[in-house]
N, C-alpha and C positions, 0 to 999 in steps of 0.2 A: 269130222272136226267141227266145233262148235262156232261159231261166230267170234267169241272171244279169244278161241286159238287161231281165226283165224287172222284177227286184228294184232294180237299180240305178233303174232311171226312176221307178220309187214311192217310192224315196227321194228322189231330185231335186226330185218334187209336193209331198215333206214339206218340203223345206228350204225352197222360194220359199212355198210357203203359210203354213207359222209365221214366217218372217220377215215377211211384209205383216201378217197378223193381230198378232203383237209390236208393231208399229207403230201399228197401229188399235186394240187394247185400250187400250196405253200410253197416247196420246195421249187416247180420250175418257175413261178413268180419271181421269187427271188435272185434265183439263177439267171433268169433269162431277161431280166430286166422290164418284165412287165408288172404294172399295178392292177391291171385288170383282172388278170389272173390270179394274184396278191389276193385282192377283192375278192374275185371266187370261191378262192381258199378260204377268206374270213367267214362269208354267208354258209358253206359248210360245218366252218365249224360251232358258228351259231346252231347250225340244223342239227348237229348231236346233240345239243341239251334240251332242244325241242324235240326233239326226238324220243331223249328220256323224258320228258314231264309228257308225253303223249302215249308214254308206256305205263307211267303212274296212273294216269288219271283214266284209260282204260281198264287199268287191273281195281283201282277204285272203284270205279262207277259199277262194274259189274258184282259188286259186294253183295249179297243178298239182302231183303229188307230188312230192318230192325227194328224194337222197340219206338226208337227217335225219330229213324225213317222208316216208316209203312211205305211207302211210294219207291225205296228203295234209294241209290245212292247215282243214280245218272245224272241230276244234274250237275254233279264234278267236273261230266265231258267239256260243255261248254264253256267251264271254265280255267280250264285248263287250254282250250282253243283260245282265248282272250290271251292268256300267256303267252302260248307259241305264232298269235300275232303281232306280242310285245319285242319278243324273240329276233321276229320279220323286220318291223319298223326300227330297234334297235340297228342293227348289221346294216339294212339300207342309210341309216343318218352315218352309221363309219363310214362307210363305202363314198356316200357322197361329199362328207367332210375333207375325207382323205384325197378323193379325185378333184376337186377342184382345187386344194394346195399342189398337188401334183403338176397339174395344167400348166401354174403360177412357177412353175422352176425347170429349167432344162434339167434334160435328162438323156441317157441314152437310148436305140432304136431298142424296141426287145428284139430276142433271138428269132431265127426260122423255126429254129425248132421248137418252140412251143406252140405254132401251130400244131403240129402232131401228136404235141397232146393234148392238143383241146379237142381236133376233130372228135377220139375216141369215149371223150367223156363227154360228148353233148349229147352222144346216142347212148350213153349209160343212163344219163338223167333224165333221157324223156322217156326211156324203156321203163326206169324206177319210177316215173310218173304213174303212166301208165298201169302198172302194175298195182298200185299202193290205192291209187284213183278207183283203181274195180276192188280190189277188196273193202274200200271205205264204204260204196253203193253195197257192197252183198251185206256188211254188216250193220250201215246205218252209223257211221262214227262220224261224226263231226269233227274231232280231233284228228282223227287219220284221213279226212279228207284234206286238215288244213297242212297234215306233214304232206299230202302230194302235192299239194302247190308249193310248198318249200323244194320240193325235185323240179318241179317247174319253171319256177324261178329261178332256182341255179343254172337249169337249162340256157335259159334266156340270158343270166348274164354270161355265160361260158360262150353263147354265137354270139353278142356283143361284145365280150373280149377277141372272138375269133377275127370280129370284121372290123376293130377296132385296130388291133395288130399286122393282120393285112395290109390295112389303108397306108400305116405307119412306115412299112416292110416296102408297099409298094411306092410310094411317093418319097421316102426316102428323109432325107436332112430338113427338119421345118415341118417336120410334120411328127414329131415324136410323139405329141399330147393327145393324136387321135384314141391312142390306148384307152388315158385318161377318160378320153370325151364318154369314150364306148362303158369304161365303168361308170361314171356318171348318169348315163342315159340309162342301166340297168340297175343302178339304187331306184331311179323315179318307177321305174317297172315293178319294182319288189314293193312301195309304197303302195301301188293301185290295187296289187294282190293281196296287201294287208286288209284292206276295205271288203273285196270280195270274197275274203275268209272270217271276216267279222260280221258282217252282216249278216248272213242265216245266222251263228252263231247266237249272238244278241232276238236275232226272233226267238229261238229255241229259249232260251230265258225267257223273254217276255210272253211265249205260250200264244206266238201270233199264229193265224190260220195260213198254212201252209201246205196242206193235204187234201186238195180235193182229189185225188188219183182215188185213196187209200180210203177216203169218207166212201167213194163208190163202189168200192171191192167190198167194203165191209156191210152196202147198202146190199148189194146181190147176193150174199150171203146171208144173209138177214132173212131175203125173201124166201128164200127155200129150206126157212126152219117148219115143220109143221106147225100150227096155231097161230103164227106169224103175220098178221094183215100185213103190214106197211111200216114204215120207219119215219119218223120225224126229224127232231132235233140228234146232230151229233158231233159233238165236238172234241178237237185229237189234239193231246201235249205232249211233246216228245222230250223221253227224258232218258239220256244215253243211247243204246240201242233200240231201246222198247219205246213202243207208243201206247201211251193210255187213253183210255175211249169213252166217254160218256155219251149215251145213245138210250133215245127215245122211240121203245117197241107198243107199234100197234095191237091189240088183242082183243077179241069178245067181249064185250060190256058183259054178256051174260054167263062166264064161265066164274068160277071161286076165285077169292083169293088165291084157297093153295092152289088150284091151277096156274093164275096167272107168273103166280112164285117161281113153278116148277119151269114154265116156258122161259120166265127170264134166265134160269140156268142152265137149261139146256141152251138158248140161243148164246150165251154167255161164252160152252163150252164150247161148241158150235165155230164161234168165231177165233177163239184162241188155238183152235185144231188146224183149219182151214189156213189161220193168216198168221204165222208161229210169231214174227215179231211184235202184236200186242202183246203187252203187261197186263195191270189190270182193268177191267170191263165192269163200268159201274149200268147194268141194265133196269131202265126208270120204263115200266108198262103205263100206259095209257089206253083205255076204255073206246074202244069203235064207236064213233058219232053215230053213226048208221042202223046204230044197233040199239043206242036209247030212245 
């Protein structure tokens, strides 16, 4: 299965999972006289349209190059991650709007029984984390990393509804608003993960250095191409999945041009074999000091 099938199927898991849970939040929300859970429902169902623009801007980015784009069409990901962190901040400014008018007004205790259905959906949503979390690392998606922190974050407000409801259930008359307080405190949460889903994002645009792991793998490789001296300069931009590579190969002052031609294509191939998720590999030779 390709990286792209496998990105796409973890978004598919996010769409049918946020929409059942939107369903089941909503309804014992309502039901059971809790806001918090209300809340959780809302941030759900925020996360299916994020969900969809992170299905979009996958099956975009992965377009082949064209005419207009030679470089191809990844950088969409990161903009589409900018979205599904508008997404984020959006549903936390309801959630918090909403919970402090709520605070502001008597109301009744929520039910017991929406404790039990919060317990089963907090281990849904960190298990969907989890899940979405490691496919986003196998594939390199910045988008599908920012939908697992959307499962994250529902996580987190779904145990703050849980111990919000608790407090309320256990302390009883005068204490209804703890529900409240608990969505409250989980909009600020979901605000702090809008940041840490933007931030790589915005580097990824801005083509900031972010790859010394990958500059090294691709330097060890390097070294075990035959004619190969040493490697210089090399610098990585990542654009959707693929990372493109500009890199400065050492070589014999005294071999041909077409020599030196040939070694940049082979070590070209060389590195595109070894490390599948480069794109393209622009190789710049450079003449051994040692040798003039």
């Amino acid at each position: 299965m390709s990286k792209e099938q496998q990105a796409v199927q973890a978004t598919y898991f996010s769409i049918i999972g946020n929409t059942c849970l939107a369903i089941i939040k909503g309804l014992a929300g309502f039901f059971g006289n809790s806001y918090a859970l209300i809340a959780d429902g809302i941030e759900s169902t925020t996360d299916i349209f994020s969900s969809l623009l992170v299905l979009f801007g996958i099956k975009y980015s992965n377009r082949p190059a064209d005419e207009n784009h030679p470089y191809g069409h990844g950088r969409a990901e990161p903009l589409i991650t900018f979205l599904v962190v508008g997404f984020l901040i959006t549903s936390a400014t309801i959630i918090a709007y909403e919970s402090i008018g709520n605070i502001q007004k008597p109301h009744d205790l929520p039910k017991l029984w929406t404790l039990f259905v919060l317990a089963p959906l907090i281990i849904w949503k960190e298990y969907s984390f989890q899940l979405v979390m490691k496919r986003s690392i196998e594939t390199n998606s910045s988008s599908l990393k920012a939908d697992a922190w959307h499962h994250r974050s529902d996580a987190i407000t779904s145990v703050a509804a849980f111990i919000g409801i608790t407090i309320a259930l256990v302390l009883g008359k005068g204490y209804e608003a703890a529900d409240d307080w608990a969505a409250l405190f989980a909009s600020c949460f979901i605000f702090y993960n809008s940041y840490l889903i933007f931030r790589p994002a915005l580097g990824e645009i801005m083509d900031e250095h972010l790859y010394d792991d990958l500059i090294e793998h691709i330097r060890v490789v390097a070294s075990e191409v035959e004619g190969i001296i040493d490697t210089e300069k090399c610098f990585i931009r990542k654009s959707g999945m693929k990372y493109h590579v500009d890199l400065h190969a050492i070589v014999s002052a005294e071999i041909s041009v077409k020599e030196g031609h040939q070694l940049a294509h082979i070590l070209k191939d060389t590195l595109r074999k070894e490390i599948p998720e480069l794109g393209h590999v622009l190789i710049h030779i450079e003449p051994d000091d040692e040798c003039l």
